[in-house]
N, C-alpha and C positions, 0 to 999 in steps of 0.2 A: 907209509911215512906219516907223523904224527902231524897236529896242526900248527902250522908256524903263527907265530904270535908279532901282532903289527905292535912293535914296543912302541912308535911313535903316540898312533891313538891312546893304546893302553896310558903312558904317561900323560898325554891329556887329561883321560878322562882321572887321575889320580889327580891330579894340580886341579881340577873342577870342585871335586869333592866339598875342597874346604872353603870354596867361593860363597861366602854367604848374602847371595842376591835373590832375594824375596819375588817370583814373578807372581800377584796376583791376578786372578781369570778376573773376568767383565762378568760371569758367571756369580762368581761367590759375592762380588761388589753387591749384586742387584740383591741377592739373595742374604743380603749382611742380617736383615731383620726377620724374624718369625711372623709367617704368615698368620693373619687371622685367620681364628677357630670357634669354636662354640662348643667349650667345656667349661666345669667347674674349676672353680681358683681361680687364680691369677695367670692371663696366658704370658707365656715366654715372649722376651726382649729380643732372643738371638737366635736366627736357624741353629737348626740340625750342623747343617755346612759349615756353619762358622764353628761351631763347636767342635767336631770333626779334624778341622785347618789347624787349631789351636794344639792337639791333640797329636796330631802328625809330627809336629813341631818338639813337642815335650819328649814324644818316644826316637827322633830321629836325632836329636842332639840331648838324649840321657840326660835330662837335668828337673825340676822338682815343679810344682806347677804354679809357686810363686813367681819360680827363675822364668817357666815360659809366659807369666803375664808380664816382664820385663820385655821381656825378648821382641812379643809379639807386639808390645805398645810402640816400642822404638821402631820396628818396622811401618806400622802404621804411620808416626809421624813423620818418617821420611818421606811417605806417600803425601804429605802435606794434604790429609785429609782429616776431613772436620768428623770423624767417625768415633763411636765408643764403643770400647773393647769392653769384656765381662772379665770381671777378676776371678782368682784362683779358687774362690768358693765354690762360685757360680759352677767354673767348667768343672770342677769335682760333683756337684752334684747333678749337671746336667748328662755326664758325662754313662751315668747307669740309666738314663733312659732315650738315651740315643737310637734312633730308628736305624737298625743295621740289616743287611741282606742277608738270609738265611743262608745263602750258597752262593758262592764265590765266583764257581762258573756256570756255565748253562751245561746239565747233565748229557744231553745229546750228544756233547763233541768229548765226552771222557770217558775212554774206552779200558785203558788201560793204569793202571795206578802203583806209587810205591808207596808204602806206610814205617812208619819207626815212631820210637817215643825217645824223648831226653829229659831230664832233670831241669826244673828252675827254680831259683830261689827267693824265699818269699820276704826275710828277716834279713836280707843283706848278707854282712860280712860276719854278725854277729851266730851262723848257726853252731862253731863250734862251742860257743859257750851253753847255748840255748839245749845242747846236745848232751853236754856234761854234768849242767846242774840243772836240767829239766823245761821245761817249757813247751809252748805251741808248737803245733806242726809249721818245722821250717821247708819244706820240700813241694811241688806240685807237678804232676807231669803232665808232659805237652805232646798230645796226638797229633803227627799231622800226615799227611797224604799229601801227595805231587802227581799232574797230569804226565804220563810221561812220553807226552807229544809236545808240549807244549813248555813244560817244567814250573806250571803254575799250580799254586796249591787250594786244593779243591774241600780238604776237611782241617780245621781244624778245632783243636780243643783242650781243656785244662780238666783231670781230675786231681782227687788225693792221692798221696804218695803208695798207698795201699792196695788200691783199684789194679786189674791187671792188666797188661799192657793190650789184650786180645779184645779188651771194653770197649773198642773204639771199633771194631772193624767191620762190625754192621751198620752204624752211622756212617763210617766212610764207602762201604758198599749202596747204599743210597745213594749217593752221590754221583754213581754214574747211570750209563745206557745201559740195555736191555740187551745189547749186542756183544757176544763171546769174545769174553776178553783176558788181561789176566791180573792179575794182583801177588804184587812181591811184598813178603813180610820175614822178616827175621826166623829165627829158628822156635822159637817162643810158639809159635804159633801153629806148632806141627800138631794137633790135636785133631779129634775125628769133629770137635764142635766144629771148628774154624773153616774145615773141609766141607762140611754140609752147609755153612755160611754160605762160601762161595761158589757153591751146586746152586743152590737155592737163585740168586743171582746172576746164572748164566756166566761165573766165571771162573777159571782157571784158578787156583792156590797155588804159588810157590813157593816154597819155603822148605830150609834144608833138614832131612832129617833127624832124626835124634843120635848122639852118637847110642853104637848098640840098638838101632830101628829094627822090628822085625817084620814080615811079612803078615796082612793084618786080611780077614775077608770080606771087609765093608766095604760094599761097593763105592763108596764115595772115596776108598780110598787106593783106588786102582792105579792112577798118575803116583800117586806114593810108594805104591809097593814098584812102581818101574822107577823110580827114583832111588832106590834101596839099592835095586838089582843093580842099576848101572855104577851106583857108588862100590858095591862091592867089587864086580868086575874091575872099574879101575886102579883097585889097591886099597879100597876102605881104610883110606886116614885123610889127613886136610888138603893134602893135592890132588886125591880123584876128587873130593866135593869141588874144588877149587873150580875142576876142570869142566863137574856135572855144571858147577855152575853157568859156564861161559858156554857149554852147548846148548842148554834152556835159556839162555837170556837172564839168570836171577844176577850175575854182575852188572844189570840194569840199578840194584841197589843203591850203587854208588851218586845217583842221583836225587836221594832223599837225606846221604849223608852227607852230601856238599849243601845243602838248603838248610840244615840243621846248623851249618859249619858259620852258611852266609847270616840265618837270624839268630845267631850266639854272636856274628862280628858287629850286626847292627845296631841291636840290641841289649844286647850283653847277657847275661844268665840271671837275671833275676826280674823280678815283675815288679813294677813300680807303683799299683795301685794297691789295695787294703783293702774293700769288700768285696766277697766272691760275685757280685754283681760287674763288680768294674773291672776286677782281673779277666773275667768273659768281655766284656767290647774290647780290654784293650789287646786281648790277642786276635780278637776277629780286625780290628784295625790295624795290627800290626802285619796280619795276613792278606789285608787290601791293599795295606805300602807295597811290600814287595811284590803282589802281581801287577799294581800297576807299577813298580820298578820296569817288569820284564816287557810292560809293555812301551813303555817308553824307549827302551834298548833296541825295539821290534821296528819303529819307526824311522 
């Protein structure tokens, strides 16, 4: 029996959504100003933190980083504090030397992982013009990795639209333990590289054959060739894979394509910043929102 769905809470937490009540911590209050330092230049007026808040703000309600020094000023003065906010220059250029955390979770507890890539866009609405009569690259993709204990996202990342989808999956093998595990990728990835990738790191490859796979004598690629055998056994077409896949666990998939589904509904499909500096924090921040999302849903 599947899981019944509490509509009550559910519709709550949908009529929440659009409640725009600002709760600031005591936390970022104390921390509104940048600490002194002892470097060259001029030091900073604003933490990290506030810069950061600012920033959550702009990518969580999709709007430009004029409209969130509006947003965020009017907040502050309801707070009826004597506080000064940093205009839309400031968090633009504050915003590419943001101190960000290299890894998202602590590797110890991330055993298991799913990975996929999707498309964002970088030109807006304008790429089919951009496409026709020439121009910048409108495209960038977006690696990401999910714990799947937890369903927090543990890698991610932005290359060119050109880069292959397989580029990421040593970086995202860093990212966990040392402890036999497995890792689900696409079909993309049926390659003897990708397979000594994840030998190399004590873990598992999943990933469905090629159509027409044939039995190979690499020893890395042993689990493959019994993934062949049994696809053929069940009928070699989309419902034995269907089915290999549901007896290995690779219909675990489906948990990378709902987090793709959730930061295309959050977010939307394109990136809103302009140098490849700021397009890197603003996906590592947009990949902080949602696991502290999960964590907040945890409590």
């Amino acid at each position: 029996m599947g899981h019944k769905r509490d509509w009550k809470q559910y519709n709550k937490h949908l009529v929440n959504r659009c409640k725009i009540n600002l709760w600031v911590s005591p936390k970022l209050l104390r921390s509104w100003r940048a600490k002194k330092c002892k470097k060259n230049g001029r030091p900073f007026v604003y933490s990290d933190e506030l810069i950061k808040t600012i920033c959550y703000l702009r990518f969580k309600f999709r709007i430009s980083l004029r409209e969130v020094e509006g947003l965020f000023g009017s907040f502050v003065s309801a707070m009826r504090r004597s506080l000064r906010i940093p205009c839309y220059t400031q968090v633009c250029r504050r915003m590419k030397k943001l101190d960000l955390p290299s890894e998202f979770l602590t590797k110890q507890g991330v055993t298991d992982i799913v990975l996929d890539t999707t498309g964002l866009k970088v030109y807006g609405e304008g790429e089919w013009r951009a496409e026709k009569y020439g121009g910048k690259k409108r495209w960038k993709k977006l690696h990401l990795a999910t714990d799947m204990k937890t369903g927090k996202l543990v890698f991610s990342e932005i290359t060119d639209e050109h880069v292959h989808d397989t580029a990421c999956l040593e970086n995202a093998l860093k990212r966990m333990n040392g402890r036999k595990g497995k890792v689900l990728f696409d079909g993309i990835a049926d390659s003897l590289k990708c397979y000594r990738l994840a030998g190399k790191y004590n873990k598992q490859l999943l990933t469905p054959p090629k159509k027409g796979a044939v039995l190979r004598s690499e020893t890395e690629l042993i689990e493959r060739n019994d993934a062949v055998r049994m696809i053929r056994g069940l009928g070699n077409d989309k419902t034995a894979k269907s089915i290999w896949g549901k007896l290995v666990g690779y219909n675990q998939r489906v948990i990378i394509e709902s987090k793709i589904s959730q930061w295309k509904r959050l977010y939307g499909g394109e990136l809103k910043s302009g140098c490849p500096e700021r397009k890197k924090k603003e996906v590592q921040l947009k990949t902080m929102m949602i696991n502290a999302m999960i964590d907040a849903q945890a409590v």
